[in-house]
N, C-alpha and C positions, 0 to 999 in steps of 0.2 A: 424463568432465569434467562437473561439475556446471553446469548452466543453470540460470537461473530467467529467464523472458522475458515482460516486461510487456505489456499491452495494454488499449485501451478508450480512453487520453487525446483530446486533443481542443480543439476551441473551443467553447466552452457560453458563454450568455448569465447575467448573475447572476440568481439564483433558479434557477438549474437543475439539471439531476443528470447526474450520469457514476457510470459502474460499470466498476473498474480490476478487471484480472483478472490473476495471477500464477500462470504452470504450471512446477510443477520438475520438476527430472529429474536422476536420479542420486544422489540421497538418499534416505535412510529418511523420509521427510517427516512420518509421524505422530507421532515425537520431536522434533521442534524445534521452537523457537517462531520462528513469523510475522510480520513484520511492513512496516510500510508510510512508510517518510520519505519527505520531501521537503525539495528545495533550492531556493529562487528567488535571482537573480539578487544575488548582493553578500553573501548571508545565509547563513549555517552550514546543515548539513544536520538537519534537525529531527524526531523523534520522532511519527507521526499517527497510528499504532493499530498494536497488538500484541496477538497469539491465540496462546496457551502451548497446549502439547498434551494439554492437559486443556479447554481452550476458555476459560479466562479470558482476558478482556478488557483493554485499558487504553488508553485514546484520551487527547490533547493537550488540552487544556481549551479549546482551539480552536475544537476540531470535536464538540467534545460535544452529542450530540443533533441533530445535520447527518450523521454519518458512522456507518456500519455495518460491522464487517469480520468477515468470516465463512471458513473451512477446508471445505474437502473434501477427506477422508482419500482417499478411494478415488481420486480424481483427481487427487491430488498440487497441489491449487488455493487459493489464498488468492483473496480477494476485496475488496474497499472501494467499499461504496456509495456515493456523497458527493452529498447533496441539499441546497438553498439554498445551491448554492454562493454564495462571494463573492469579488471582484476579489481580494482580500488570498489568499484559495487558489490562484493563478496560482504555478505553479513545477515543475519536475520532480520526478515521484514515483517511486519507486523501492523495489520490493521487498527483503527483506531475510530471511535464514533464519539461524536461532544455534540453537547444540547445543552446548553446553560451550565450547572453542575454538575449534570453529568457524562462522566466521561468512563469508556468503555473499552477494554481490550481484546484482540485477540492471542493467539497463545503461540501464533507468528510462523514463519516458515524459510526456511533456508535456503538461500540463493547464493551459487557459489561459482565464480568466472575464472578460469582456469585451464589451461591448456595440458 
């Protein structure tokens, strides 16, 4: 059965940083592309950085230049920087893996910016 299980969220103050970490298991992991949404409360689920298995890149114009997301083949590991955060980044984030049809969740973790 495939997992992908998040970790890192949190209560961070604005201006500050968290570092979300995604480990799969049970995939070919260096074939698919990675990536990372989020849902806040009332709002669709939204697109916040994607790493193709070649390592290109694609962040939300959001979080461009605040957020980092980076793979580790060997470790089967996605990763998402996220610095200056802002109250507006408050929402569950949720890992995500796609290979052709298939596409994979995790069960997401809560990041929350707030003073």
């Amino acid at each position: 059965q495939v997992q992908l299980v998040e970790s890192g969220g949190g209560l961070v103050q604005p201006g500050g940083s968290l570092r979300l970490s995604c480990a799969a298991s049970r995939i070919v992991f260096r074939v698919y592309t990675m990536g990372w949404f989020r849902q806040a409360p009332g709002k669709q689920r939204e697109l916040v950085a994607q790493i193709t298995s070649s390592d290109s890149t694609n962040y939300a114009d959001s979080v461009k230049g605040r957020f980092t997301i980076s793979r580790d083949n060997a470790k089967s590991t996605v990763s998402l920087q996220m610095n200056s955060l802002k109250p507006d980044d408050t929402a569950a984030y949720y890992c995500n893996a796609k290979y052709a049809t298939l596409d994979y969740w995790g069960q997401g973790t809560q990041v929350t910016v707030s003073s």
